[in-house]
N, C-alpha and C positions, 0 to 999 in steps of 0.2 A: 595501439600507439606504435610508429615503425620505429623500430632500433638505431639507435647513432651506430658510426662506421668504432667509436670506441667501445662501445657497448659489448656491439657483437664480436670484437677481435676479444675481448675480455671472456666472453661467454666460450669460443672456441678454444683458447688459451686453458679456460680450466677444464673444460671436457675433454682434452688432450693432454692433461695433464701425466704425467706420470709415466707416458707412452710417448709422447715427442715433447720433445725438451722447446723448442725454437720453431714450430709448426708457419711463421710466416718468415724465417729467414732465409735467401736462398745460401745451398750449400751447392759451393761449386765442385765438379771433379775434377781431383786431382789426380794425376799420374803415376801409380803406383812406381814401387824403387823394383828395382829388376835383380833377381841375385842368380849368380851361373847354374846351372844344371852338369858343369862338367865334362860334357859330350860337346865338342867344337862345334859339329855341323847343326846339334839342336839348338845353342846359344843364337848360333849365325842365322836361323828361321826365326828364332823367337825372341832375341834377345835378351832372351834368363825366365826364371818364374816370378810373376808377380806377387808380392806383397799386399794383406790385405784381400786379396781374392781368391776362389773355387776354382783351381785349376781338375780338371779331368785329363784322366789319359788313360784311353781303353784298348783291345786289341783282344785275339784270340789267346791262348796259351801260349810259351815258348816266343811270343812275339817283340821281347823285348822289356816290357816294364818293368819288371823286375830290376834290371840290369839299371833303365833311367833313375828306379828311386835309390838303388842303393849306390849309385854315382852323384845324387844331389844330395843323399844322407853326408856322403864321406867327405862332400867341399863346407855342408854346413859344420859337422858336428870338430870340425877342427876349431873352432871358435866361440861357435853358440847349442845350445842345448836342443834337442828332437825329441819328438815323440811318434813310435809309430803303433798304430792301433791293427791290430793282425787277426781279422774276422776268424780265420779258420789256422792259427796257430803253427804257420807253415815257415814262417821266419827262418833266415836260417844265419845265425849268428856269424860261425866262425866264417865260413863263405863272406860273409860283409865287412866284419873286420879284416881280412885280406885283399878285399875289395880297397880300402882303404876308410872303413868307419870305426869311426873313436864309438867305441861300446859305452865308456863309461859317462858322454853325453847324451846319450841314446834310451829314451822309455821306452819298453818294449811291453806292450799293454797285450797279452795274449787271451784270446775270446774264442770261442767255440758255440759261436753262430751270430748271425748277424743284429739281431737284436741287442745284444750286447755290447755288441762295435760302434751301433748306432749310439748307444747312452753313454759309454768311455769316452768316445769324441765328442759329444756334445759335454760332458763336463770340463774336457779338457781347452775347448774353444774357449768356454765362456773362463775359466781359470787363469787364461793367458801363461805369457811366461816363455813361450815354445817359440824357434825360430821356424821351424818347419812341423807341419803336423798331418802327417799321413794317414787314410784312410784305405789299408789292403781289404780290396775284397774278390781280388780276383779270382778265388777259389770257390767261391759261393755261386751257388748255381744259378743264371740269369735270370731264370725265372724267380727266385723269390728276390733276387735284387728290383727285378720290375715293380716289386709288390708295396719297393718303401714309396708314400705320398710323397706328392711333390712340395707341401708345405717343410716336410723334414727339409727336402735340399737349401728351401728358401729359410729358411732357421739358423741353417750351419753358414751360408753364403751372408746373412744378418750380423753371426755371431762373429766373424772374419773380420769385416768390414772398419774400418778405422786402427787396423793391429798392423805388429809389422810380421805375423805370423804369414807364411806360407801354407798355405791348405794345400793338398794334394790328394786326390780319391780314385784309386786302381780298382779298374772293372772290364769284364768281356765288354760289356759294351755301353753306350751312351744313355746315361738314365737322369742328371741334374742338367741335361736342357739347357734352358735361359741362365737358370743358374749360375753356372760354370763363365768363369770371364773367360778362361779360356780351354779351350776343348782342342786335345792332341790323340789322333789314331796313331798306333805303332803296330803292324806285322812284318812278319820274316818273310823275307824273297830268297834266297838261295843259305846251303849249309854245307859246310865241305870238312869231311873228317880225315880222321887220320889213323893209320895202323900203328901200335907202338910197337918197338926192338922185339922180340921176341929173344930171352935170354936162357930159354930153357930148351931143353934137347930136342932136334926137326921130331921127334916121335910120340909128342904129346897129342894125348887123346882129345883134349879141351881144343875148343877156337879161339884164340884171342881178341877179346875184344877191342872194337874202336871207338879213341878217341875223338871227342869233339876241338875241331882247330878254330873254325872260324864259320861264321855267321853272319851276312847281308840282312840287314833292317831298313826297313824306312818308317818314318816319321810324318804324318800329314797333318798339319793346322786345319782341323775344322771350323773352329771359332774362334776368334780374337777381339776383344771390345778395343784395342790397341790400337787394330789396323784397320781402315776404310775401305773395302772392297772395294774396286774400281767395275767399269763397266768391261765385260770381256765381250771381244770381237769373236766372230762367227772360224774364224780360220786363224785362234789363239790358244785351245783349248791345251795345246801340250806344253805352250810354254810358261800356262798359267801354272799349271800340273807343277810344272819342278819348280818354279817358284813358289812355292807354297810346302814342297816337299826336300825333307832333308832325307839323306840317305848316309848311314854309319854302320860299320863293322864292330863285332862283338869278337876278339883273340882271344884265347886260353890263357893269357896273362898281362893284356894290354886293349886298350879301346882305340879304334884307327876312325878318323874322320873322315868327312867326304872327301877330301883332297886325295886320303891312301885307298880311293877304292879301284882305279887305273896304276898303282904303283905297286908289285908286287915287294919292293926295298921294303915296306911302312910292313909285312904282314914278318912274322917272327919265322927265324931259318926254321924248315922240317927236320937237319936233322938230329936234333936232341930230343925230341917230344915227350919221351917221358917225364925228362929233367921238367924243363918246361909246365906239364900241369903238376906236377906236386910242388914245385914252388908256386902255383899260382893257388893251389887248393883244389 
């Protein structure tokens, strides 16, 4: 006997039950709320981190992410609550409260391998409560990052979804794919140091060492579910290039945008540098 069209909505409805709430409603998407990252030139490519989804942002070492999360820690934790999950317990407190983050908004979930960073953020997704929830794992070696499934990414990007939680996941390199709404590479292009005062007598045995002044990064948008790629023309490819790409300086006591990267005014005078990083930390 063939089933009525009520019959069998009934029959899917409870075999779905428990696991999709509304399985014949459609749900539309809606446009995540965007909050700053702090860094002008990153805001101005991206405009902020979305809400609600898997953001990535991967790079070598020394390339910069660092610098981006504890710049989005110190614009959120002035209002709303964080939590950052630290695979390999490299955190480095005082440095980010100088940075400018509120410690005492800030969960600082310290792990010592990635197994356990994977289960600390998975409680913490599903717990709510967090306006931003980071995942460092830039320390772990890419290969056992390679090793976590792809259903884990799709669990965390699940557990995200409908919050107004910020996900963020720090790694060498690109491993939540589809995942991720949106996917940001960061490496360093140039570093320029600096020698500090030497205030002890020309006849020291020691070398002084140098300080770091300033640091050229850039920023590429790999993925965005935000923006429609357009079609690129055959004799476009450099202009697609910097439109897609921000470029920002990292100071010994200040962050200078694309604007200050032709202004030598926007970089801090040389000559006090020692003053300079110990006030910065």
């Amino acid at each position: 006997m063939p089933w009525s069209a009520a019959s069998l909505r009934l029959h899917v409805e409870s075999a779905l039950a428990g696991r999709i709430a509304t399985p014949f409603r459609f749900r539309e998407n809606c446009v995540p709320q965007l909050v700053p990252t702090g860094i002008a030139a990153i805001d101005e490519l991206l405009g902020g981190l979305p809400r609600g989804c898997l953001t990535e942002i991967y790079g070598p070492p020394c390339s910069g992410k660092t610098s981006i999360l504890q710049s989005a820690l110190a614009v959120r934790t002035q209002s709303e609550a964080c939590a950052l999950v630290d695979a390999q317990d490299s955190f480095d407190p005082v440095g980010s409260e100088r940075a400018g983050v509120f410690l005492p908004r800030l969960l600082w979930v310290r792990c010592h391998g990635i197994d356990a960073a994977l289960r600390s953020v998975d409680l913490l997704l599903h717990g709510g409560g967090f306006s931003l929830i980071a995942l460092d794992l830039s320390d772990v070696p890419a290969r056992l990052v390679r090793q976590v499934q792809l259903n884990v990414w799709f669990r965390m990007r699940r557990a995200v979804e409908n919050s107004s939680t910020v996900f963020l996941v720090l790694a060498q390199e690109s491993n939540a794919k589809t995942c991720a709404s949106l996917v940001l590479r960061v490496q360093k292009e140039t570093v320029s140091w600096s020698l500090p005062v030497q205030k002890t007598t020309p006849y020291a045995v020691h070398t002084p060492g140098c300080l770091l002044d300033v640091s050229t990064h850039s920023a590429e948008m790999k993925r965005s579910f935000l923006r429609q790629k357009k079609p690129l023309p055959i004799d476009k490819s450099r202009a697609r290039e910097s439109a897609e790409t921000a470029h920002f300086r990292l100071c010994s006591d200040q962050q200078v945008g694309d604007e200050g990267l032709h202004n030598a005014e926007a970089l801090p005078s040389p000559k006090e540098p020692e003053e300079r990083v110990r006030n910065s930390g």
